[in-house]
VOPAGU-2260 file (C-alpha; in pm, 1 decimal, decimal comma):
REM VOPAGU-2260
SITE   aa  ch    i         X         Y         Z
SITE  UNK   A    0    -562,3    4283,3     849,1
SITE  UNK   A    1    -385,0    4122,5     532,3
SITE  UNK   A    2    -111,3    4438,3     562,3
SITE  UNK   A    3     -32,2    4357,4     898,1
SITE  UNK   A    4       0,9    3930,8     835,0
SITE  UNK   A    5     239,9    3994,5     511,2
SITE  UNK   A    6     546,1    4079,2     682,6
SITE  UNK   A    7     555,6    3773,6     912,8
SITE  UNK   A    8     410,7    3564,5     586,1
SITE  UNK   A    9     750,6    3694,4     366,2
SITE  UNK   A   10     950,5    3631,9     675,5
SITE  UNK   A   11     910,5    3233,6     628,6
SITE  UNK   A   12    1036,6    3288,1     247,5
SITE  UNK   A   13     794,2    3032,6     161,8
SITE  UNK   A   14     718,3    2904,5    -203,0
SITE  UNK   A   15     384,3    3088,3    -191,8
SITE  UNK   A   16     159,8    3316,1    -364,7
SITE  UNK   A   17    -172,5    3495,8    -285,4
SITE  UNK   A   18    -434,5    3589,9    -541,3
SITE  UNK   A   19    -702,9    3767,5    -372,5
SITE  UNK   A   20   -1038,0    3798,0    -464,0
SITE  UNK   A   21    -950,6    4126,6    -702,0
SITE  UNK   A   22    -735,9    3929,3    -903,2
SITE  UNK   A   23    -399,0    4061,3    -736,9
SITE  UNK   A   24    -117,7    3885,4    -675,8
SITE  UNK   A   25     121,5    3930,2    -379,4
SITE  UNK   A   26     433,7    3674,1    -367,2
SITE  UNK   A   27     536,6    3561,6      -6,1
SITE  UNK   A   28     843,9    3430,0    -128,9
SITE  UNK   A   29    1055,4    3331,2    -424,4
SITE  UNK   A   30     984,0    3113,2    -703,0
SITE  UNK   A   31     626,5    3051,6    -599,0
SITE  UNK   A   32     510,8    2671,7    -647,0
SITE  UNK   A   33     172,9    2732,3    -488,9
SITE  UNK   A   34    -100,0    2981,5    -494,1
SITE  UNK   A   35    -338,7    3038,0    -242,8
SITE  UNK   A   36    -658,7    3208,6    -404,1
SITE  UNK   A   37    -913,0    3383,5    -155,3
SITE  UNK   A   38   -1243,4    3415,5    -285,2
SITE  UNK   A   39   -1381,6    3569,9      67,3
SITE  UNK   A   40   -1237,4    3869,8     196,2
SITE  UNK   A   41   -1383,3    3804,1     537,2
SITE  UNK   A   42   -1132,4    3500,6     533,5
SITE  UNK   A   43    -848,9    3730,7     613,1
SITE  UNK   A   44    -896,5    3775,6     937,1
SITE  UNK   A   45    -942,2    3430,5    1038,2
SITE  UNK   A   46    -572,2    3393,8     893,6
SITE  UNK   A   47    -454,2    3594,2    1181,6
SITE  UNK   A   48    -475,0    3262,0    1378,8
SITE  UNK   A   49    -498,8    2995,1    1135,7
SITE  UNK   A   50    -523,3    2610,3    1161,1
SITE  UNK   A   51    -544,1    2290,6     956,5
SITE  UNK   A   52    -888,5    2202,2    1014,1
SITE  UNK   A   53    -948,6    2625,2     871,7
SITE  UNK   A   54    -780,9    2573,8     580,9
SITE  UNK   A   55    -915,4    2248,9     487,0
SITE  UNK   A   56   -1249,5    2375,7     560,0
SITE  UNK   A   57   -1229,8    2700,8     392,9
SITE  UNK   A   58   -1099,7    2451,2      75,8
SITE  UNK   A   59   -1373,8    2221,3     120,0
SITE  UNK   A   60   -1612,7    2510,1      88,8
SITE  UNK   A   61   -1488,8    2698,7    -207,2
SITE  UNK   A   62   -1374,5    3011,4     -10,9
SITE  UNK   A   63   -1041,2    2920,2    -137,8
SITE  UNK   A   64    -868,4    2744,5    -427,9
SITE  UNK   A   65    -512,1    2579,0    -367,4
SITE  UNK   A   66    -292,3    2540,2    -718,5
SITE  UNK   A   67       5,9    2352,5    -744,4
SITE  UNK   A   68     172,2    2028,0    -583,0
SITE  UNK   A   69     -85,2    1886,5    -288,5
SITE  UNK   A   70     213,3    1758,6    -109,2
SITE  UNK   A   71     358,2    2127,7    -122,0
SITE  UNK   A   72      -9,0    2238,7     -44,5
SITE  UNK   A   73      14,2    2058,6     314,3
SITE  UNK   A   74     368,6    2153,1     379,1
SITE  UNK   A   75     274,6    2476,7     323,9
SITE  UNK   A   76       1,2    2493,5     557,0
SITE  UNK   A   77     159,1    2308,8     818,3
SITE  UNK   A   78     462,3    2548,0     832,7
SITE  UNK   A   79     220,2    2841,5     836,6
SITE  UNK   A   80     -10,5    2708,6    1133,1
SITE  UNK   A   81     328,3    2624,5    1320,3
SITE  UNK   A   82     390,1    3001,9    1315,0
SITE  UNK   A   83      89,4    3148,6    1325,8
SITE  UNK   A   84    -180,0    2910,2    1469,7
SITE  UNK   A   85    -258,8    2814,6    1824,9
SITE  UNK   A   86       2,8    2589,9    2004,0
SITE  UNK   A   87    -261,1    2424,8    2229,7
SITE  UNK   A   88    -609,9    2240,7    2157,3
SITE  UNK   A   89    -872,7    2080,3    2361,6
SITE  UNK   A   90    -885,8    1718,4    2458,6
SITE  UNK   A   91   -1143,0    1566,0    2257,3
SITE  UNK   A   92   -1449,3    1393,2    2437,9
SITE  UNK   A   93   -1523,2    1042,4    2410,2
SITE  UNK   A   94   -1845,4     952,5    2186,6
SITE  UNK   A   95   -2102,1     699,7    2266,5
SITE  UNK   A   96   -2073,9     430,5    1936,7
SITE  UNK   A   97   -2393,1     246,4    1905,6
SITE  UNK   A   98   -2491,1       8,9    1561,4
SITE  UNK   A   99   -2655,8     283,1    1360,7
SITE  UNK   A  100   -2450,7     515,5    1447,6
SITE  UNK   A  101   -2120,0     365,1    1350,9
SITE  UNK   A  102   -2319,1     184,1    1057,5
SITE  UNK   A  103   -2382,9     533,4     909,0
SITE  UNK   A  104   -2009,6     659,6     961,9
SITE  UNK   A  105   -1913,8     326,5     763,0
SITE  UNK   A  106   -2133,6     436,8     498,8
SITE  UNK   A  107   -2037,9     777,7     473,0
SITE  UNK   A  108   -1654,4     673,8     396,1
SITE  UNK   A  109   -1665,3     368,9     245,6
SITE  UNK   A  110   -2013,8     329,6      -9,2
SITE  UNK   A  111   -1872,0     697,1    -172,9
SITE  UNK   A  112   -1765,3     510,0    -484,8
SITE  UNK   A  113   -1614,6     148,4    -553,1
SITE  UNK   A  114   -1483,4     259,2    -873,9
SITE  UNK   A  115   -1348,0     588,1    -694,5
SITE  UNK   A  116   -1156,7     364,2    -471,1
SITE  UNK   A  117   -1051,3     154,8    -809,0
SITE  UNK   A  118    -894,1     493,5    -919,9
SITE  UNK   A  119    -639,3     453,7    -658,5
SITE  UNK   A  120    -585,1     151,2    -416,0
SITE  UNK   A  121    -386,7    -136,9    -574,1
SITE  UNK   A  122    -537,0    -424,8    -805,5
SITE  UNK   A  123    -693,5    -593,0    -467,4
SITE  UNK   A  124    -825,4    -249,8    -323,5
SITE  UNK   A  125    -660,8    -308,1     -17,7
SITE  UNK   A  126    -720,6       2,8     209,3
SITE  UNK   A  127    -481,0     -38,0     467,7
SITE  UNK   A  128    -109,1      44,9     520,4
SITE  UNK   A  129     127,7    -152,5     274,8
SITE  UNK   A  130     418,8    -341,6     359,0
SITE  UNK   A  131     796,9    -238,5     270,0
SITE  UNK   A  132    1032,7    -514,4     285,0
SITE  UNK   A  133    1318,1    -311,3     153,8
SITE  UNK   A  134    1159,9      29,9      40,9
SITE  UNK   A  135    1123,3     -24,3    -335,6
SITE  UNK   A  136     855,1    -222,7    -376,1
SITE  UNK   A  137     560,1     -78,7    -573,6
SITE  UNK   A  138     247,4     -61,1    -429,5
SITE  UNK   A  139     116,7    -341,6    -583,2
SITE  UNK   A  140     419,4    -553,1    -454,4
SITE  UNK   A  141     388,0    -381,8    -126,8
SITE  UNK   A  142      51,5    -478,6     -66,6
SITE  UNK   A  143      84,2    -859,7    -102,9
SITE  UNK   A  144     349,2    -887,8     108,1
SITE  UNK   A  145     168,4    -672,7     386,9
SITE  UNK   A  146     -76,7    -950,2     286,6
SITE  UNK   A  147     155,2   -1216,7     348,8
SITE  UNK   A  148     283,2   -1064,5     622,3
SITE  UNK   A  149     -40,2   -1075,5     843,1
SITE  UNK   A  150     -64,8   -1407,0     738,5
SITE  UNK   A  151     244,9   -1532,2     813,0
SITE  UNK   A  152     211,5   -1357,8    1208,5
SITE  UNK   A  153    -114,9   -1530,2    1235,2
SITE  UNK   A  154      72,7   -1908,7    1123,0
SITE  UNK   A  155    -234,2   -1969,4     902,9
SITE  UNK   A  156    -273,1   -2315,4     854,7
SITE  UNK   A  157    -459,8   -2530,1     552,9
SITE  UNK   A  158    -816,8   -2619,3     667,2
SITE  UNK   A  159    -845,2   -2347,8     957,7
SITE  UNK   A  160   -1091,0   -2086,3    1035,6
SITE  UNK   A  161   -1053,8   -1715,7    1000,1
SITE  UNK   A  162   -1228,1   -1440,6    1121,9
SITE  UNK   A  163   -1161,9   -1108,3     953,1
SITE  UNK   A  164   -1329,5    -793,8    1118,4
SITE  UNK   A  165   -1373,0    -554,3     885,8
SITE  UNK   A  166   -1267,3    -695,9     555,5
SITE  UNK   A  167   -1307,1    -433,8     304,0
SITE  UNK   A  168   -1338,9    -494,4     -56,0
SITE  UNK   A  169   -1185,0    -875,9      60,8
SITE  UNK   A  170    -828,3    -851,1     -49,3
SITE  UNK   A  171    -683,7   -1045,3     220,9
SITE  UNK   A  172    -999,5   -1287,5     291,9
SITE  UNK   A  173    -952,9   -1436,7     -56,4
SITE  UNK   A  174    -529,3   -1396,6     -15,5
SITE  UNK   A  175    -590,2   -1631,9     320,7
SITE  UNK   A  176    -778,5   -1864,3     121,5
SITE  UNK   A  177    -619,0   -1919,6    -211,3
SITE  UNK   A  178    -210,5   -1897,4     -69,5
SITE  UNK   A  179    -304,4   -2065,2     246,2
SITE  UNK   A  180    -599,9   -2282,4     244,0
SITE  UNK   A  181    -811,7   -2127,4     521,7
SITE  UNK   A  182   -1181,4   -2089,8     578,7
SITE  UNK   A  183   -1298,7   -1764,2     596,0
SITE  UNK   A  184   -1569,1   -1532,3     737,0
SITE  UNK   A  185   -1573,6   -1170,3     673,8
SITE  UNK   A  186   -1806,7    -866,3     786,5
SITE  UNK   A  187   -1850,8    -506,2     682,3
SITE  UNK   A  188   -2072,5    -245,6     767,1
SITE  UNK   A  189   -2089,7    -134,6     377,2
SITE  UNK   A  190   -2301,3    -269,1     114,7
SITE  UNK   A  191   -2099,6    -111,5    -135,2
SITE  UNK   A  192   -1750,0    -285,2     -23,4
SITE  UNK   A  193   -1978,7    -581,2      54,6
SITE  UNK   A  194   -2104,0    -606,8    -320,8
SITE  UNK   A  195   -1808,8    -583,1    -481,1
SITE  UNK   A  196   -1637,4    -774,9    -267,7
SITE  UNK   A  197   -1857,7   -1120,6    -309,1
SITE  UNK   A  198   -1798,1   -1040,4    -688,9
SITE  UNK   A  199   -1435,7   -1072,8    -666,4
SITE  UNK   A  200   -1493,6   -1420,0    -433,2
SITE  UNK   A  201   -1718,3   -1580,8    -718,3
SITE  UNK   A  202   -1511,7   -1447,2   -1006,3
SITE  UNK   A  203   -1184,4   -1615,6    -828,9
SITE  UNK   A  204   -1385,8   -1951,0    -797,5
SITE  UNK   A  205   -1315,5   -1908,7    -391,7
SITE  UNK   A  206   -1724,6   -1910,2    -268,3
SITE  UNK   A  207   -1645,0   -2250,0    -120,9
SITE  UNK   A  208   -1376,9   -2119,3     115,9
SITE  UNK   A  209   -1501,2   -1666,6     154,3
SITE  UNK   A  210   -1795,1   -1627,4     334,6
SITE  UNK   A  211   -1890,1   -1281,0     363,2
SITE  UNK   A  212   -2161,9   -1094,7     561,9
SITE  UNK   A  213   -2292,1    -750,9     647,5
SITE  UNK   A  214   -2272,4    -778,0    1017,0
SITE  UNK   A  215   -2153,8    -550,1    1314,0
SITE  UNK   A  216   -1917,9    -681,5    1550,3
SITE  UNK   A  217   -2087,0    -654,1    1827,6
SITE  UNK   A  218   -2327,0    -948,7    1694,1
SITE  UNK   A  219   -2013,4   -1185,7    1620,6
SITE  UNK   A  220   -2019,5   -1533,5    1760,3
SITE  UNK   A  221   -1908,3   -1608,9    2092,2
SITE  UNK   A  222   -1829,2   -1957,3    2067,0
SITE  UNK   A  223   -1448,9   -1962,2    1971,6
SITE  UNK   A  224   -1563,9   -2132,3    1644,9
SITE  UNK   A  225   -1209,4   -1964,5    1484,8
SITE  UNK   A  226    -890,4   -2018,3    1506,9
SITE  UNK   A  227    -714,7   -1705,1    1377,3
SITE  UNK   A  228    -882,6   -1372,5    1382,5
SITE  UNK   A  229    -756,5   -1075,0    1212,0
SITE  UNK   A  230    -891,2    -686,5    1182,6
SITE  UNK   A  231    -714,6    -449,8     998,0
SITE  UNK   A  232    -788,5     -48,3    1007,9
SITE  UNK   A  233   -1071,8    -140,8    1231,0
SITE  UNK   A  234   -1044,8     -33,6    1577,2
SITE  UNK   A  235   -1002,6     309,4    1451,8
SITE  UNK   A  236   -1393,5     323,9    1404,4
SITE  UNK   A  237   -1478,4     167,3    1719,7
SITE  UNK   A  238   -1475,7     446,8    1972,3
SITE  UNK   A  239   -1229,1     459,5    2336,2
SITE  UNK   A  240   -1536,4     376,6    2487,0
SITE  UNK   A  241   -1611,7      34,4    2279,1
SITE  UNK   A  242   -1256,2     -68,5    2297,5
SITE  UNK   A  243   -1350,6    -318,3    2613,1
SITE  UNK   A  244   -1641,0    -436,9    2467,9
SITE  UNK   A  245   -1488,4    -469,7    2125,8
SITE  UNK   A  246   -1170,2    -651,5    2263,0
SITE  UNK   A  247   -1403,0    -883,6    2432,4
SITE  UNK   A  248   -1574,4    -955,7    2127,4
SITE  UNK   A  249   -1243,1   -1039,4    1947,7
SITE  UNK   A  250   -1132,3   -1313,1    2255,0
SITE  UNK   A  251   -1466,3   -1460,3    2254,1
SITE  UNK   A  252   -1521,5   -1544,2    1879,8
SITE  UNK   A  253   -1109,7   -1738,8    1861,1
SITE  UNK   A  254   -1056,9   -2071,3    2047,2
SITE  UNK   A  255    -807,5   -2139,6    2313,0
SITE  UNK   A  256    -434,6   -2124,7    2151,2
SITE  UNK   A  257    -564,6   -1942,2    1880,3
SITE  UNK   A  258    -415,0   -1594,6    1788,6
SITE  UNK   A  259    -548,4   -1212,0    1704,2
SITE  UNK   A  260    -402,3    -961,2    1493,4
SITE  UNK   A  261    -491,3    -598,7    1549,2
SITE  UNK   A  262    -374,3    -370,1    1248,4
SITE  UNK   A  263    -490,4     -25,9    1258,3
SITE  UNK   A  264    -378,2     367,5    1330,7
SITE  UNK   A  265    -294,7     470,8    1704,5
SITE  UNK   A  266    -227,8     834,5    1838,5
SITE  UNK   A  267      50,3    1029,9    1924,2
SITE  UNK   A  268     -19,8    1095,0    2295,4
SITE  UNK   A  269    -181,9     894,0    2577,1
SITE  UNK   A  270    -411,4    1133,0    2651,0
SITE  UNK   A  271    -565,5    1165,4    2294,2
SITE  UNK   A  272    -443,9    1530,0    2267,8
SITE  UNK   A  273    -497,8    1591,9    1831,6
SITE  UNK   A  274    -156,7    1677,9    1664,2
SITE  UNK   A  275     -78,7    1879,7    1348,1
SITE  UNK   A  276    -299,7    2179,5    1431,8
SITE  UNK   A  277    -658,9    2076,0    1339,1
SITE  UNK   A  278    -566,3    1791,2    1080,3
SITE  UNK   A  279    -761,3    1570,9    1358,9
SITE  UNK   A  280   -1069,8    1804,9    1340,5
SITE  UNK   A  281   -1067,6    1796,6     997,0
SITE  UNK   A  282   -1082,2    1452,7     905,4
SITE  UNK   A  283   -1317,3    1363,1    1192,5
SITE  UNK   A  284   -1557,5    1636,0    1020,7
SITE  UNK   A  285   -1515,0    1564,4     662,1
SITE  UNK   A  286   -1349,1    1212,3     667,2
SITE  UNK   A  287   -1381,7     962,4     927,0
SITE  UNK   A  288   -1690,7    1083,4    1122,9
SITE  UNK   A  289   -1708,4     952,2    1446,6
SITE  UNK   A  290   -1319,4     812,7    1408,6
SITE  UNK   A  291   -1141,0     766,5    1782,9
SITE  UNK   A  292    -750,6     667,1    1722,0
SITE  UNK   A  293    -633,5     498,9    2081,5
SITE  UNK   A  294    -250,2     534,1    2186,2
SITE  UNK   A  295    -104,4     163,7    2166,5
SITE  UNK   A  296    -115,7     156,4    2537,8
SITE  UNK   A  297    -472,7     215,3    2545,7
SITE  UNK   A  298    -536,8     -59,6    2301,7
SITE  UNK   A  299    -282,3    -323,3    2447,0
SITE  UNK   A  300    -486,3    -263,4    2774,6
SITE  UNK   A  301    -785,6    -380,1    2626,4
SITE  UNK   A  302    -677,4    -682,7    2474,3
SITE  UNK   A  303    -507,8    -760,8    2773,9
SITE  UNK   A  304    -771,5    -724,0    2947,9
SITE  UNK   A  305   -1021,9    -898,8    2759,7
SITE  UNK   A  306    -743,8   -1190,5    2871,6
SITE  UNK   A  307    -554,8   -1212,9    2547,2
SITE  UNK   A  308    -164,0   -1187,1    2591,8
SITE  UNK   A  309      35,4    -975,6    2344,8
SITE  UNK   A  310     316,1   -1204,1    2132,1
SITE  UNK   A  311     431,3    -869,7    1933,3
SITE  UNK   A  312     378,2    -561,7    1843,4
SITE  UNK   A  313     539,5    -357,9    1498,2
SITE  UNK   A  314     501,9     -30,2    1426,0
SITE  UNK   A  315     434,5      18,7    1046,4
SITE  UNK   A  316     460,0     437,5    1064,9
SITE  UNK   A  317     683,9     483,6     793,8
SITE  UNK   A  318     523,8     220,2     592,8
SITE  UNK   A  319     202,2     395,0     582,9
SITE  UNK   A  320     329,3     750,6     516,9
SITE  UNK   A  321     477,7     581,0     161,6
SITE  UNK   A  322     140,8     380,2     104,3
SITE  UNK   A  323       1,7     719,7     103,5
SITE  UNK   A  324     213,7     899,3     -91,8
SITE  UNK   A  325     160,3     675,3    -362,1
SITE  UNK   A  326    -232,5     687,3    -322,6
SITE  UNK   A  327    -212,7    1020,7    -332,6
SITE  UNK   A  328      25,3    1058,1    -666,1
SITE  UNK   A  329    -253,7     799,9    -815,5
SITE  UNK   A  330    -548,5    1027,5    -739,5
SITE  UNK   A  331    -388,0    1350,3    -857,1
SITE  UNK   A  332    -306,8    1170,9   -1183,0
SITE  UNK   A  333    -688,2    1088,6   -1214,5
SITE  UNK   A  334    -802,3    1373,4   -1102,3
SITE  UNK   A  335   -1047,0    1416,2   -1452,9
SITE  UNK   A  336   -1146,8    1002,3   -1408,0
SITE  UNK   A  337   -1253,0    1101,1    -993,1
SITE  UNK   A  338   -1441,1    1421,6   -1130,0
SITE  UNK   A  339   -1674,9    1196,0   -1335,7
SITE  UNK   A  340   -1714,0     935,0   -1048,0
SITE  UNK   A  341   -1760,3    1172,0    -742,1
SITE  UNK   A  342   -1874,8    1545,9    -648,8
SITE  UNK   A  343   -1623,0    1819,1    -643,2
SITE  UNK   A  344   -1673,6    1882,7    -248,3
SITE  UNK   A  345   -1582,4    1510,7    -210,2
SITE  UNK   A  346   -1247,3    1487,1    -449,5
SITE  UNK   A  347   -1114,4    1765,2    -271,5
SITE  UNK   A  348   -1192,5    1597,8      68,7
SITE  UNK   A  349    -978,6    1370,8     -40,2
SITE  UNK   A  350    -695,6    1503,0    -183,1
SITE  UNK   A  351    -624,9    1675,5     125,3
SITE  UNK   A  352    -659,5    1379,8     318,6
SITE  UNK   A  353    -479,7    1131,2     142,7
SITE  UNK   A  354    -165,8    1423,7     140,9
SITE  UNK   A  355    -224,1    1531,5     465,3
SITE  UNK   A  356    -238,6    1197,0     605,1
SITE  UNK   A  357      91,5    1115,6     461,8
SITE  UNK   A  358     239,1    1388,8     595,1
SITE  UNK   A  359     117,6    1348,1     923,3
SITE  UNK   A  360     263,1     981,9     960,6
SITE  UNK   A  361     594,5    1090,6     786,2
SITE  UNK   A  362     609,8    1320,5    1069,8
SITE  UNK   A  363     541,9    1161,2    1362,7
SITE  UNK   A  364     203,3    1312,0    1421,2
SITE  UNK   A  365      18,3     955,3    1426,4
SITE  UNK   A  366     113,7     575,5    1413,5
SITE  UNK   A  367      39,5     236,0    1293,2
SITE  UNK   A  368      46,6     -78,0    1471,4
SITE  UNK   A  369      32,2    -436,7    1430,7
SITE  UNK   A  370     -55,2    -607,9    1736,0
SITE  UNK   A  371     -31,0    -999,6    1751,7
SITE  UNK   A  372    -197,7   -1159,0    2043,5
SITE  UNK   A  373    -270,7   -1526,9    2143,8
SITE  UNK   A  374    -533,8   -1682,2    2424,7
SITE  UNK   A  375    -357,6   -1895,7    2604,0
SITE  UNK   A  376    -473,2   -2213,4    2662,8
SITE  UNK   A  377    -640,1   -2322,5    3077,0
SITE  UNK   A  378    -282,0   -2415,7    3162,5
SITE  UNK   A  379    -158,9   -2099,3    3011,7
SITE  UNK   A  380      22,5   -2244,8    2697,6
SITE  UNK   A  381      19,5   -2106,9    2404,0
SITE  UNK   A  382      69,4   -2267,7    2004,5
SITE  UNK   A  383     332,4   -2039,1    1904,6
SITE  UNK   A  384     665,2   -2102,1    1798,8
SITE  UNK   A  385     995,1   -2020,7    2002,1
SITE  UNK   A  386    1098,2   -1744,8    1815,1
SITE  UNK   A  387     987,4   -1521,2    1527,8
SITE  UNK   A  388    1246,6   -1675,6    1251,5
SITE  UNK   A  389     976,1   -1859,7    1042,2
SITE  UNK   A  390     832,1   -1515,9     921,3
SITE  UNK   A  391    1134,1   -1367,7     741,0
SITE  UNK   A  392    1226,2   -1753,6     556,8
């Protein structure tokens, strides 16, 4: 089987070599930067037809080792399904989300390690797409003003009320409250992020203006107590079934003239047909179990039907394929620190994923969008202003 694969292999002239489980080496092309070892010989034949989600599995598992660049690792790969692999996939089904259910997918990604996160998100542990204002920011830099950014769409005022669904380790709950005065409330589904995250309110003197609770958000308030409500990388765990419900949930918890911001990672194609042969079945296996990514137009359908009106929408693509590049070139140099923090299986979960993933949006394969929407008041007003010059003063 491996004789008759080699010829089209050398044909790509790839940087590339095999080490098979004798301990011979065959070079697919010149100047190798990478080498493929394969521990199981009864791997070979699933190369005839191979596909992302393979190869990260067979990875995952230990019936191969990957040496060299990870960013070269996924190029690699993704040339080598192009040719090789299947050109079409099934369309995925729709799952039924209930509380536990989604509670335990929470758990599974986020309570892995705080200080494995610490290894690799910014200062603030903000685990969402950074913000670019020219290109060269750092990723510290880059993350307040993605910070500032979200709350500059949502016109935060002193002495308001804001609702953040899914607030992480609270990097932009205690942002809205020391730079612009607010109130805030926000839930998680992880004790870990939760922990750490009250920790960081009390050490920054802010437990008179951060409230923050382990709460789903199907259990939210439905009284319009808030004036702003923001949720960042959230509707990603949701499921296209929830979206209704959870749009509803969103319109029902802000007041009349008040505004929501949806920030989080849409697909490719309407019909939820997976890019990047079997990256998609790979991370919803290993990484986000569970995960459902909705095409903007499935999402702005939602909210518009839950009777909010979309103000704006960005797309932050590019954005988030250089947020994670540079999470990934801070996790390969820690690789010894994340060895001591989490298992084996687990770091190299992740290495592929935070690569692949940045591949994937520098490529087109997936998207991220900001999505600003207001409820208009009975007579159909609305609070914002004419135009959108006050962000960029």
């Amino acid at each position: 089987m491996l004789a008759s694969l080699l010829p089209t292999l050398k044909d790509l002239q790839l940087p590339l070599r095999l080490r098979l489980w004798d301990g011979s080496d065959i070079d697919i092309g010149p100047s190798p930067s990478v080498t493929l070892v394969i521990r199981d010989p009864q791997l070979v034949a699933q190369l005839a037809r191979p596909s992302l989600d393979l190869l990260g599995t067979a990875y995952v598992e230990g019936l191969i080792d990957l040496q060299g660049p990870v960013d070269e690792v996924i190029r690699i790969g993704d040339t080598i399904t192009r040719v090789l692999g299947e050109d079409t996939l099934p369309l995925p089904t729709r799952e039924a989300h209930d509380k536990a259910t989604d509670a335990e997918a929470i758990s599974y990604h986020y309570d892995l390690s705080n200080a494995f996160y610490q290894l690799w998100l910014d200062r603030d542990m903000v685990y969402s797409c950074a913000y670019f204002e020219t290109g060269d920011e750092d990723l510290e830099q880059a993350q307040q003003a993605k910070l500032r950014h979200l709350c500059r769409k949502l016109r935060l005022k002193p002495g308001e009320r804001l609702l953040d669904v899914g607030c992480g380790w609270g990097g932009l709950a205690r942002y809205a409250a020391r730079e612009f005065g607010v109130q805030v409330l926000g839930i998680t589904l992880s004790q870990q992020q939760l922990e750490l995250a009250r920790e960081r309110v009390a050490a920054e003197g802010l437990a008179g203006q951060v409230t923050l609770e382990l709460m789903d958000y199907r259990d939210l308030p439905r009284d319009g107590r808030f004036d702003k409500v923001v949720s960042v990388g959230m509707f990603e765990h949701v499921g296209l079934v929830n979206l209704p419900l959870y749009c509803q949930r969103l319109f029902d918890a802000v007041r009349p003239g008040g505004l929501v911001m949806n920030h989080g990672i849409t697909a490719h194609h309407t019909d939820g047909r997976p890019v990047g042969h079997g990256a998609g079945e790979f991370i919803d296996r290993y990484v986000f179990p569970h995960g459902e990514l909705p095409h903007l137009v499935n999402i702005s359908g939602c909210i518009s039907e839950a009777g909010l009106e979309i103000v704006d929408v960005e797309s932050l693509r590019l954005h988030y394929a250089r947020t994670l590049e540079f999470w990934s070139a801070r996790l390969e140099a820690n690789l010894e620190q994340a060895r001591q923090l989490i298992p084996e299986r687990a770091l190299r979960i992740w290495r592929l994923y935070l690569a692949g993933c940045a591949y994937g949006f520098r490529h087109n394969w997936i998207n991220l969008h900001q999505i600003l929407a207001s409820k208009p008041h009975a007579d159909g007003s609305h609070e914002l202003p004419w135009s959108r010059a006050d962000l960029y003063r």
